[in-house]
C-alpha positions as CSV (number, residue, x, y, z in Angstrom):
1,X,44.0,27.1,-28.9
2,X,45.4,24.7,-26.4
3,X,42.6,23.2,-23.8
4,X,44.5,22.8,-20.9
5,X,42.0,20.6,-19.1
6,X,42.4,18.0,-21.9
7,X,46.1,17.9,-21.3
8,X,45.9,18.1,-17.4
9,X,47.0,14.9,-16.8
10,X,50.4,15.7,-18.8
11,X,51.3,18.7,-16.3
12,X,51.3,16.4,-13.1
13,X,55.0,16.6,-13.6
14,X,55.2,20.5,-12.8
15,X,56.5,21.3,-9.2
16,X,54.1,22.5,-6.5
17,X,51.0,22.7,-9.5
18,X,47.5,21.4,-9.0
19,X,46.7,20.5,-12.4
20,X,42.8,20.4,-11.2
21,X,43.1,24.7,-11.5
22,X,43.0,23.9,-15.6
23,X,39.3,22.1,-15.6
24,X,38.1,25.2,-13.7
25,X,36.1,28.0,-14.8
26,X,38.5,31.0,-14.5
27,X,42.1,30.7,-13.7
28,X,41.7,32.0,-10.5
29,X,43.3,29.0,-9.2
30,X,46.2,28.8,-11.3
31,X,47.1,32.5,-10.6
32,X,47.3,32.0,-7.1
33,X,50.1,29.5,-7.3
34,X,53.7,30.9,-7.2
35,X,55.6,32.6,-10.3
36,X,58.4,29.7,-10.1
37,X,54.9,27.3,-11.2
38,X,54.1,29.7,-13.5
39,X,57.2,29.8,-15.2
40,X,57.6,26.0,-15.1
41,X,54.3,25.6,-16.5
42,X,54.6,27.7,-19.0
43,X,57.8,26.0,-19.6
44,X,56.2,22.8,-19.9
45,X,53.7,24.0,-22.7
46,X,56.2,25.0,-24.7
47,X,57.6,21.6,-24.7
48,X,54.3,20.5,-25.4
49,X,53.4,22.5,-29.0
50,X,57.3,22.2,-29.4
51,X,56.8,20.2,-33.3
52,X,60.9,19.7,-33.2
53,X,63.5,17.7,-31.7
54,X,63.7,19.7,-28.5
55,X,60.0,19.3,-27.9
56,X,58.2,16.5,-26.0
57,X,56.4,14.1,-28.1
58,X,53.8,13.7,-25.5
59,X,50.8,15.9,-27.9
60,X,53.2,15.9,-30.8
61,X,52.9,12.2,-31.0
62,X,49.3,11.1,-30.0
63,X,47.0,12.4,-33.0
64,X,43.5,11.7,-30.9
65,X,44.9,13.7,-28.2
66,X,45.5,16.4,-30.4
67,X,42.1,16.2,-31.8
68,X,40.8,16.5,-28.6
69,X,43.0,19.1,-27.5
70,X,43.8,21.4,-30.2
71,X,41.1,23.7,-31.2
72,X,40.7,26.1,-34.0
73,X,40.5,29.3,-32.5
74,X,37.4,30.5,-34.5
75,X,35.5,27.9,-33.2
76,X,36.5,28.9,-29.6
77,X,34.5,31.7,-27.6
78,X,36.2,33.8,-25.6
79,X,35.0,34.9,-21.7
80,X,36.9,37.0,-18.9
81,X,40.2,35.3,-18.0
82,X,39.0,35.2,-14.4
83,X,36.8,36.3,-11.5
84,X,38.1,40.0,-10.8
85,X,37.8,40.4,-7.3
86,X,38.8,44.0,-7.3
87,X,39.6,46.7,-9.8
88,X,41.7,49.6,-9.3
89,X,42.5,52.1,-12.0
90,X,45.1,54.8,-12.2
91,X,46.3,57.9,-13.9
92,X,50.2,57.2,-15.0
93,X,51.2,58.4,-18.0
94,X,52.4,62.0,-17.2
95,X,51.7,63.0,-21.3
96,X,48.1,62.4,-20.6
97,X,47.9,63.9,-17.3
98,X,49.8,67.4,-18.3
99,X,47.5,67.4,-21.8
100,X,44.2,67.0,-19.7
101,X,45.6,69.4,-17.1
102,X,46.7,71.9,-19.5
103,X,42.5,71.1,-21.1
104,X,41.2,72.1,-17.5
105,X,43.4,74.3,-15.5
106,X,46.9,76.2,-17.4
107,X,50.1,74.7,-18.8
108,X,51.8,75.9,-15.5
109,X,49.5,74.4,-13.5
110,X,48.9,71.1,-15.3
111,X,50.4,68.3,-13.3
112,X,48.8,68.7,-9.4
113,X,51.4,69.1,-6.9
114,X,51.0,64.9,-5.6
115,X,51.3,63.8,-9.4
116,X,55.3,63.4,-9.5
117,X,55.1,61.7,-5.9
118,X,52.9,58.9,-6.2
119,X,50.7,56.9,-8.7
120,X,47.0,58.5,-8.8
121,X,44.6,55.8,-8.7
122,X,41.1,55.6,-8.0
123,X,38.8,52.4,-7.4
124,X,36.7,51.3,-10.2
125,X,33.8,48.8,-10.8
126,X,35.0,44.7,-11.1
127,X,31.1,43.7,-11.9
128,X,31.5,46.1,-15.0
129,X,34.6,44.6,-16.2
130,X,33.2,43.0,-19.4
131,X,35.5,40.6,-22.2
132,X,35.7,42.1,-26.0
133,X,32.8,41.8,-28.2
134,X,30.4,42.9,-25.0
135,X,28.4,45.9,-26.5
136,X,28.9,49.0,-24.7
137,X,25.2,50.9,-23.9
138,X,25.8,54.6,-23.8
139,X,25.1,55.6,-20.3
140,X,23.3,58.3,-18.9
141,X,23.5,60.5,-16.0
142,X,23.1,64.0,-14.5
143,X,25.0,66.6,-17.0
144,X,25.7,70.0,-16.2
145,X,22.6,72.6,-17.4
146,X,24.6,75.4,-18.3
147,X,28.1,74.8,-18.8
148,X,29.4,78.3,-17.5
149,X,27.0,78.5,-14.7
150,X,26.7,75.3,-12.6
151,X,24.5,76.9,-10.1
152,X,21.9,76.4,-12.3
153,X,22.0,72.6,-11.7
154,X,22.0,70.2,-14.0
155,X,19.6,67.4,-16.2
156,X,18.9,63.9,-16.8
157,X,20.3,62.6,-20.3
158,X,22.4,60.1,-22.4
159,X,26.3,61.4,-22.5
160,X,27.0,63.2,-25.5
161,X,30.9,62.9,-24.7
162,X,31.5,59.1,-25.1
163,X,35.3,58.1,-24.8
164,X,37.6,55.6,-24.7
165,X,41.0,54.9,-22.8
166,X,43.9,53.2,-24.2
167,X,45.5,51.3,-21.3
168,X,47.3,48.1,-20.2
169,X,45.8,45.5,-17.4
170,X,47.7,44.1,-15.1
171,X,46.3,40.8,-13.8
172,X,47.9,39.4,-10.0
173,X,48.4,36.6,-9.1
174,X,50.4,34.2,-5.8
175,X,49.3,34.3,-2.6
176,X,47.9,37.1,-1.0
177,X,49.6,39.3,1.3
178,X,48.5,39.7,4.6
179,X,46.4,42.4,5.6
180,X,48.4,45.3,6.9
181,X,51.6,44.1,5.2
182,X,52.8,45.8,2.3
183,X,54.2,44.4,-1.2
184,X,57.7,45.9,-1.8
185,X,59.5,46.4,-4.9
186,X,61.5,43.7,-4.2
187,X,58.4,41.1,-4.1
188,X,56.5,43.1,-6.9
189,X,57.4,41.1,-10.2
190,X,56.3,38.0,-8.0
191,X,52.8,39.5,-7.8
192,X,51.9,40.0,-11.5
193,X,50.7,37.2,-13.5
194,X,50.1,39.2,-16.8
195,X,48.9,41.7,-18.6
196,X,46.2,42.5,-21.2
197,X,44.4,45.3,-23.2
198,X,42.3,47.6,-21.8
199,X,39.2,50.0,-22.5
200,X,38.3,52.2,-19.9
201,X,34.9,53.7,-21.2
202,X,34.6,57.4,-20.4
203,X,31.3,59.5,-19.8
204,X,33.3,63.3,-20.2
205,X,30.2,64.9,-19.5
206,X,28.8,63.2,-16.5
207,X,32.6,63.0,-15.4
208,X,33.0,66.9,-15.9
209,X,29.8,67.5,-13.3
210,X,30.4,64.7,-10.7
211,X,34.4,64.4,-9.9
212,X,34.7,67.3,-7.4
213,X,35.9,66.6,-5.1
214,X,36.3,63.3,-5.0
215,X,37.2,62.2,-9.1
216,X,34.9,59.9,-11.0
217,X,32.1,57.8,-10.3
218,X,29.1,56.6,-12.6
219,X,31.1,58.4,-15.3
220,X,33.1,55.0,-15.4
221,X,31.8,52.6,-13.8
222,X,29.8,51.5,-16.8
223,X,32.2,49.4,-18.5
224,X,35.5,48.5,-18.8
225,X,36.8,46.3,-21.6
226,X,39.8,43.9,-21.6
227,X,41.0,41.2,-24.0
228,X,40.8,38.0,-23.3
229,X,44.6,36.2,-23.4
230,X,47.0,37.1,-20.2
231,X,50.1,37.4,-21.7
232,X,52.6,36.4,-19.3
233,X,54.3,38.7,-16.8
234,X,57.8,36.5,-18.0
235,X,57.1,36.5,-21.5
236,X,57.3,40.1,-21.6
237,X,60.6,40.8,-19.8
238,X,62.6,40.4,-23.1
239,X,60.5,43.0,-24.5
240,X,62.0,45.9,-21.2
241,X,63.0,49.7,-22.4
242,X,63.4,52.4,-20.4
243,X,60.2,54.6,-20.1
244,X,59.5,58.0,-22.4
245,X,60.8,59.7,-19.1
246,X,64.2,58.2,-19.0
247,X,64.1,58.9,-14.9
248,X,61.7,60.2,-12.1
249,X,62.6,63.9,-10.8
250,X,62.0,64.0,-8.1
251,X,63.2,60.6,-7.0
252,X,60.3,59.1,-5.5
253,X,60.3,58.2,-1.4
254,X,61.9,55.0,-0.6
255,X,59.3,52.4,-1.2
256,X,58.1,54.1,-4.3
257,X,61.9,53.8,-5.6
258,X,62.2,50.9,-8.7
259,X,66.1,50.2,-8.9
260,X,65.1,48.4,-12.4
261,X,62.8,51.9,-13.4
262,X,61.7,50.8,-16.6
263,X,58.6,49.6,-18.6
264,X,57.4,47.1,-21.7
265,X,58.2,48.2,-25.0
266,X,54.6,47.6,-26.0
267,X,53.3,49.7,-29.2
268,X,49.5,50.0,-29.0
269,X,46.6,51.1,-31.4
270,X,43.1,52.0,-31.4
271,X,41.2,52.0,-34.8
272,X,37.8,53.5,-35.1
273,X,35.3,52.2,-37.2
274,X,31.9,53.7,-38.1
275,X,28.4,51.8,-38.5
276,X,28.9,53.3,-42.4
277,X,32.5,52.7,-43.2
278,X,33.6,49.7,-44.8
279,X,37.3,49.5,-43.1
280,X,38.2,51.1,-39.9
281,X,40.6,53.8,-39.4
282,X,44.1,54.4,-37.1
283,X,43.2,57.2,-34.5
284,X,46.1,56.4,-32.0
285,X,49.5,54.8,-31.9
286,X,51.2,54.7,-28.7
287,X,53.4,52.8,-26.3
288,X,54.0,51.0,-22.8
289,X,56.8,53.0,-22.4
290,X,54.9,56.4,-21.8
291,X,54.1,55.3,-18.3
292,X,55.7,57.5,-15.7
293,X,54.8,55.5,-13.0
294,X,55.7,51.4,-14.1
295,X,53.4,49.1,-13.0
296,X,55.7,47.7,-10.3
297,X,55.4,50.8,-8.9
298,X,51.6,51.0,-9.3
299,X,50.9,47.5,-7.0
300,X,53.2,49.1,-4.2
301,X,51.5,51.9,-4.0
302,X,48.4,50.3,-3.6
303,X,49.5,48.1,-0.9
304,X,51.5,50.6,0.9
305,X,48.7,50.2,3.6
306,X,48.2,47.2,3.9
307,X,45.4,46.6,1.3
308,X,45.1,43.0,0.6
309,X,45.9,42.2,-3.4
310,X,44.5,39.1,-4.1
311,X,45.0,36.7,-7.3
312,X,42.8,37.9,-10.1
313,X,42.7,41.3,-8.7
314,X,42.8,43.7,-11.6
315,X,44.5,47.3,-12.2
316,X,44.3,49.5,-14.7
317,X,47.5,51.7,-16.0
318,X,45.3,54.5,-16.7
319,X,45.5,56.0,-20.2
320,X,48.6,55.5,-22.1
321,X,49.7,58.8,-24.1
322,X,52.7,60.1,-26.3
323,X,54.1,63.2,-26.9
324,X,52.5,63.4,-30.7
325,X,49.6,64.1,-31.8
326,X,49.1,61.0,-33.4
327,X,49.9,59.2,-29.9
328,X,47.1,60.4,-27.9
329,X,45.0,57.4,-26.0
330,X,41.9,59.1,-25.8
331,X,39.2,61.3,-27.8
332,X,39.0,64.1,-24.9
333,X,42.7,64.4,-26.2
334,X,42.6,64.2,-30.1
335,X,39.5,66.5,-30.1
336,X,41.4,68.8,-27.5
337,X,38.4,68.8,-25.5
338,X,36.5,68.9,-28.7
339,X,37.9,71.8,-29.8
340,X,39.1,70.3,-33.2
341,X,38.1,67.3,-35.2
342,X,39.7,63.8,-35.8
343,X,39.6,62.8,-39.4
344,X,38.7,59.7,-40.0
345,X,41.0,57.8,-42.4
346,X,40.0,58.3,-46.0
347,X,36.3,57.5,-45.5
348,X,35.3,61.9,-45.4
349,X,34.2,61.0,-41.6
350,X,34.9,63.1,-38.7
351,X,34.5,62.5,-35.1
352,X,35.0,64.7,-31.7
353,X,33.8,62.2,-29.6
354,X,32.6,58.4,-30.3
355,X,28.9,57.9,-31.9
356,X,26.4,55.0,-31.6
357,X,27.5,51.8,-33.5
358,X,30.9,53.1,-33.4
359,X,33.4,50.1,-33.1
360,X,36.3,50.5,-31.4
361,X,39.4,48.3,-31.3
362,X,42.8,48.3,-29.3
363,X,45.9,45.9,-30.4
364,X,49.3,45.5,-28.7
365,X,52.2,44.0,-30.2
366,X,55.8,43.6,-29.3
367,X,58.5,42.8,-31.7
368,X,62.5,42.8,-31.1
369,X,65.2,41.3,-33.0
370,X,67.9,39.4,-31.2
371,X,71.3,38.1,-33.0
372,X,69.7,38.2,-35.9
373,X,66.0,36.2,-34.7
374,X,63.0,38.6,-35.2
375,X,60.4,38.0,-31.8
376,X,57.1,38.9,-32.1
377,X,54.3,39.0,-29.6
378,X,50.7,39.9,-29.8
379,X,47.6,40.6,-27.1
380,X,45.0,40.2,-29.5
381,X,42.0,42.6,-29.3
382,X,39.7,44.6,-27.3
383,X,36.8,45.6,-30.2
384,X,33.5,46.5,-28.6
385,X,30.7,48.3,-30.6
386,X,28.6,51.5,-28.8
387,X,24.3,50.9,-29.1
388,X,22.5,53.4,-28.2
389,X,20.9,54.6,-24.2
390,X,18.3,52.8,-23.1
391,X,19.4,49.6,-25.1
392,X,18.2,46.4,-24.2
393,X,21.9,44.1,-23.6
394,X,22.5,41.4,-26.0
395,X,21.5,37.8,-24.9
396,X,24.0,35.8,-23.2
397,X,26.0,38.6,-22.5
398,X,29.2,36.8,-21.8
399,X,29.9,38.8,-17.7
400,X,31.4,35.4,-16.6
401,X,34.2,33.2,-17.4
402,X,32.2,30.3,-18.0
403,X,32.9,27.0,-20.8
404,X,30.2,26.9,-22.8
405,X,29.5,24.7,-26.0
406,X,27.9,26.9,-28.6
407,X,26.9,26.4,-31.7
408,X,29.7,25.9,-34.1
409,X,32.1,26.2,-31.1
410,X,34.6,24.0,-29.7
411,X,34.7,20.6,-32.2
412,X,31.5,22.3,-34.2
413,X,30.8,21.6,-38.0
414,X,30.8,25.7,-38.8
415,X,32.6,27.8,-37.4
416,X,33.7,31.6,-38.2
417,X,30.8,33.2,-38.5
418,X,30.6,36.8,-40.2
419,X,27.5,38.8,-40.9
420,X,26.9,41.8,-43.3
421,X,24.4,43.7,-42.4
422,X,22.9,47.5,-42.4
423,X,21.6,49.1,-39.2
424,X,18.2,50.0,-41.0
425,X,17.9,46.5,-42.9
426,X,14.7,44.5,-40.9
427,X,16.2,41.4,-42.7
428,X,19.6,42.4,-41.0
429,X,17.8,42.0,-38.0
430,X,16.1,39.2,-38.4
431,X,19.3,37.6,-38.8
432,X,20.8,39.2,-35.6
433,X,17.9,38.2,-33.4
434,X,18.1,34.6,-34.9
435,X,21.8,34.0,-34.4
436,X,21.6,35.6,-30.9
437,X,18.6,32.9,-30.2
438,X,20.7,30.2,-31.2
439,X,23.7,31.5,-28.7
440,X,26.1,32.2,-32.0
441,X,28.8,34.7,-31.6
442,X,29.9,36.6,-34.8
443,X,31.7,39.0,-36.2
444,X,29.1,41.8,-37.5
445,X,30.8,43.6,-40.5
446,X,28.5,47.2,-41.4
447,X,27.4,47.2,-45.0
448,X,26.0,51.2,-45.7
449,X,23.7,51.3,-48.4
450,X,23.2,54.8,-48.1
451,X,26.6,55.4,-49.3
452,X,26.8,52.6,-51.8
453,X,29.0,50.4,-50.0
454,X,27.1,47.3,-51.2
455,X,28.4,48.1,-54.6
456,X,31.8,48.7,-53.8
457,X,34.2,45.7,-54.7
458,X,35.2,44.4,-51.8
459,X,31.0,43.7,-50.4
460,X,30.3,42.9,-54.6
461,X,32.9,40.1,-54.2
462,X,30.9,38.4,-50.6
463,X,27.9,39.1,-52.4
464,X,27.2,39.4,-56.3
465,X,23.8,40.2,-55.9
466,X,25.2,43.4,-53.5
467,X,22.0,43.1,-51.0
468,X,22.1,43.0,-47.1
469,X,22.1,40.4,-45.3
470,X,25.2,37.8,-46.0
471,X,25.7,35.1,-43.7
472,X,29.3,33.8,-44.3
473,X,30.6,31.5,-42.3
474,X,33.2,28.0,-42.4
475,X,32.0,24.5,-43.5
476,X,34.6,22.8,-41.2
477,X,33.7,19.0,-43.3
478,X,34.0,20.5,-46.8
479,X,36.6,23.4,-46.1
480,X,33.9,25.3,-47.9
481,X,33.3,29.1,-47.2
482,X,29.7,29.5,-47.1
483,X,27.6,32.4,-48.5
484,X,24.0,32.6,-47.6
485,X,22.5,36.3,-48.7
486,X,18.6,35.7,-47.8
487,X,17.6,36.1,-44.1
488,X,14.9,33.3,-44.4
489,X,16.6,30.8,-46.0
490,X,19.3,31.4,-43.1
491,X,16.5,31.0,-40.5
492,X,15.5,27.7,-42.0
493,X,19.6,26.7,-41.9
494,X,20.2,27.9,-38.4
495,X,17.0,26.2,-37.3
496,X,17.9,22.7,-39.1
497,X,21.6,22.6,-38.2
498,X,20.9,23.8,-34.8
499,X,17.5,22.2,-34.0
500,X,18.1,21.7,-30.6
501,X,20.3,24.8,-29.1
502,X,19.1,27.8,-28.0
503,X,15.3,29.2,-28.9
504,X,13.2,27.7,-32.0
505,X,13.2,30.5,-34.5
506,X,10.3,29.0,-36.4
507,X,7.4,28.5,-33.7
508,X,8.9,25.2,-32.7
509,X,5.6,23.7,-32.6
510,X,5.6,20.9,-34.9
511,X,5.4,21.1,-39.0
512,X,1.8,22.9,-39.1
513,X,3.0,25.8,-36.7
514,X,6.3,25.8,-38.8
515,X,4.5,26.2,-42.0
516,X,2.6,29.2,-40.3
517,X,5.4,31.1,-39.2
518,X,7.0,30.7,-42.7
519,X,3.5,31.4,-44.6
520,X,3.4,35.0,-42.3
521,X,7.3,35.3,-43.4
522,X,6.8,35.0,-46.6
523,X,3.7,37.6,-46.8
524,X,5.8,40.1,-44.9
525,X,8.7,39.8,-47.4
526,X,6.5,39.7,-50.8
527,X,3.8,41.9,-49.7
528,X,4.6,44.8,-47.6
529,X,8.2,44.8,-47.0
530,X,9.6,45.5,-50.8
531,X,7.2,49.1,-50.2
532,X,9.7,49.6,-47.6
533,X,13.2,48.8,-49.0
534,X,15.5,51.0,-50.1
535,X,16.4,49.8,-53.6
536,X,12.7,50.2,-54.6
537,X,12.4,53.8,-53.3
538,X,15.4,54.9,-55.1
539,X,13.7,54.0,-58.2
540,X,10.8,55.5,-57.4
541,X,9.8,58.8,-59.6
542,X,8.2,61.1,-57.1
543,X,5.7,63.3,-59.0
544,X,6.1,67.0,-58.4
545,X,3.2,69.1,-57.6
546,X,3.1,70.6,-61.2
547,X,3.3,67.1,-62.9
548,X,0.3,66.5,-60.4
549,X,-1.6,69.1,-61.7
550,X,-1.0,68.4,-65.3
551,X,-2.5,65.1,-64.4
552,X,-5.6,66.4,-63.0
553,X,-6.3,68.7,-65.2
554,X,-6.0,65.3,-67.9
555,X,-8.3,63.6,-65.7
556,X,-11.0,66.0,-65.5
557,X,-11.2,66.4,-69.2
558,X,-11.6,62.4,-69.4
559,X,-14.1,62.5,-66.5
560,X,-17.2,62.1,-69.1
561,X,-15.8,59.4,-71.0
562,X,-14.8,57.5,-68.2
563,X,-18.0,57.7,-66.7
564,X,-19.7,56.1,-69.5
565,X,-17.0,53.4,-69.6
566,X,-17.8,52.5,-66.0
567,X,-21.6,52.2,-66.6
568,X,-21.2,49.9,-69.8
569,X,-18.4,48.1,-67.7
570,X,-21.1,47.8,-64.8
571,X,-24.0,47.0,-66.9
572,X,-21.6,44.4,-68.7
573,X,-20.9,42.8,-65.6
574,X,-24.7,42.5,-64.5
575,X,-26.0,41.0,-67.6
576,X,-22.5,38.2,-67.2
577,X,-23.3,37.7,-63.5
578,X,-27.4,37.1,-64.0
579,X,-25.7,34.8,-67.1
């Protein structure tokens, strides 16, 4: 990863750019300056990271810069891209719209009569915009009682009918127009900085009982998840096909009209991965192209009156679906309303809508070949993993895009960190709660022991012993991939390589309270906790109730005898004691 700030001084020699905008926060400040400095700039990197003759020697040629400024992207941590002003989301891809209106209404009456005449949108939530990796809490609201009579009112509870959106982001950027003047199509590419992935979390239920008349509300406005890199507006014009529409009929009114009516030739897929699968599984492949309304069209639409569009403003494409079954952007549309079920992979699981510690994750990729040179370019992610209602959020929940040195981060010693875990291990948690007190993101990789996945090969080969919890994680001095499978022994390393960051996982009171904490540590794990795990119950014989009346019978047959063994034994011990 390229720190800009660290090579600001090298982009003075950009036109009409204030090279300051790369030591702030957010790029705000960058986005607001013109496309022909965004172009140029991005121009300039190139040269920058260019290791041939055509690039400048600048980086290439200064090895303490490049230290400095180069840095491994596991050791980086990711935040929102910038302060979103403003989010709008819409409803553009007319597969999804006709499939949820044929769900809700008749195949006649599918599309409503404004859909082929302007961009639906409605505004969402920017202070529930969150980056990927944020945990999503499952939100609750009011749900319909009775589903065929809503006279009856409804009730208070979690939503049972979690989804997600497939969807692009379209970040703004230049100077904002002035109120009561509109952006025209003309002006419209000038006005979009980039794009990026997007998740638009779904409550179906509380969305079913809330959105008449006026569509959605708390039903999404819970979270919305986007990747973190803006791929550039320019970078993606190579990658323009026409859209899965071919043409708008009816053509729409003037303003509406795109002479260049086409889209990105993006594909996009969403895995799904349960807390007790060991790989995740393809749900959904679809593409940029199934927009009917582009998203030139979508920013003119929204300004048509006037409305001010600011740089960092956000909006939403809306969910993105084919015309397959296997293109379909969102649960409420593979489940057909959750009329049918969505296998899973090969891993026997089914879903009709998402479950608690589901992960989900969305990738986008373009790829083209021109006279004979294969172009490839990739968004990244958007993975977030569902807890349960009423969950308390994760500590230093990353809301703003703020630089922050972490442990292991930026220039840090270890780096990559992985843990292996199983929602019911306490020594998993233990492990989550300490790397969360020491500020350390990770990737958390569910182990279930319940289905043997510890002993399957690819866990057997992280850890022999084939227990939960693994710590693994990059020695950045030794090149060494680290394996540390006991959760005490990685409190006592996070504590001693961190000593100083974050919370004191062992009492932090000098070497007496220290010893304390571990003493009570270490009478938790040899005294009461192996009653509790689950390798030790499995071995367990449970007598049945006949075995246990075999056994009394025995007993009360022995009852004499053992009487008079107890009264030697106590006499025995008398005569020793007055010894």
């Amino acid at each position: 990863v390229l720190d800009l700030a660290s090579v600001a001084h090298l982009m003075q020699c950009v036109d009409g750019l204030d090279s300051a905008c790369f030591s702030k926060p957010a790029l705000n400040d960058f986005m607001a300056h013109d496309a022909p400095v965004w172009a140029a700039t991005r121009s300039r990197i190139t040269a920058l990271l260019e290791l041939g003759p055509e690039g400048c020697g600048d980086l290439r040629d200064n090895a303490a810069l490049r230290a400095r400024a180069l840095v491994p992207q596991k050791s980086v941590r990711m935040h929102l891209p910038a302060y979103i002003g403003d989010y709008t989301d819409f409803y553009a891809s007319r597969e999804h719209a006709y499939n949820c209106g044929c769900m809700f209404r008749s195949p006649e009456n599918a599309l409503q009569p404004n859909w082929l005449h302007l961009p639906v949108g409605y505004h969402g939530r920017s202070s529930s915009v969150f980056v990927s990796g944020t945990p999503v809490i499952r939100p609750q609201g009011q749900l319909q009682l009775d589903k065929s009579d809503p006279s009856k009112g409804s009730v208070m509870g979690a939503t049972k009918l979690l989804d997600f959106e497939c969807e692009m982001g379209v970040f703004l950027g230049g100077a904002a127009n002035t109120m009561g003047t509109p952006i025209t199509m003309e002006n419209a590419p000038s006005r979009i900085f980039g794009l990026v992935l997007l998740n638009d979390w779904s409550a179906r239920d509380i969305q079913a009982w809330e959105y008449v008349p006026l569509g959605p509300f708390v039903s999404k406005n819970f979270s919305t998840s986007i990747s973190p890199w803006v791929v550039p507006y320019e970078a993606l014009e190579v990658f323009t096909c026409e859209t899965s529409a071919l043409s708008q009929d009816p053509l729409p009114l003037d303003y509406l009209r795109d002479p260049q009516y086409s889209s990105f030739d993006i594909e996009l897929t969403v895995d799904l991965q349960g807390a007790d699968m060991l790989q995740p599984a393809r749900v959904s492949t679809t593409n940029m192209k199934n927009l009917y309304w582009n998203i030139r069209q979508q920013l003119v639409h929204h300004s048509i009156t006037g409305c001010v569009m600011r740089a960092g403003d956000l909006l939403g494409t809306g969910t993105i679906s084919g015309s397959t079954d296997d293109a379909l952007g969102s649960m409420l549309e593979l489940s057909w309303r959750g009329t049918r079920q969505v296998t899973l992979g090969t891993s026997g699981q089914v879903r009709k809508f998402l479950q608690d510690q589901d992960q989900v994750t969305m990738q986008g990729r373009c790829s083209k070949t021109i006279a004979g040179t294969h172009i490839s370019l990739g968004f990244g992610s958007v993975r977030n993993t569902i807890l349960p209602a009423n969950s308390l959020p994760p500590p230093l929940l990353p809301t703003e895009p703020v630089l922050s040195a972490v442990p292991g981060g930026a220039g840090g010693r270890y780096v990559g960190w992985k843990l292996y875990g199983f929602w019911r291990s306490s020594c998993s948690w233990r492990v989550r709660l300490a790397l969360a007190a020491k500020a350390i993101e990770y990737e958390y990789v569910p182990v279930n022991l319940r289905a043997g996945l510890h002993s399957a090969a690819p866990y057997a080969s992280v850890n022999p012993m084939q227990q939960v919890p693994t710590l693994e994680f990059l020695d950045t001095d030794t090149g060494e991939t680290v394996c540390l499978s006991q959760s005490m022994a990685i409190m006592v390393f996070l504590e001693s390589a961190f000593p100083t960051s974050g919370l004191p996982l062992l009492g932090g009171g000098g070497l007496i309270t220290n010893a304390r904490v571990l003493e009570m540590s270490e009478l938790i794990n040899s005294g009461i906790q192996p009653l509790q795990n689950m390798s030790t119950l499995t071995r367990v014989t449970v007598a049945t109730a006949e075995t246990n009346g075999h056994l009394e019978r025995r007993e009360r047959e022995r009852e004499k005898e053992r009487d008079k063994e107890t009264a030697c034994l106590h006499i025995y011990t008398l005569s020793a004691c007055i010894s």
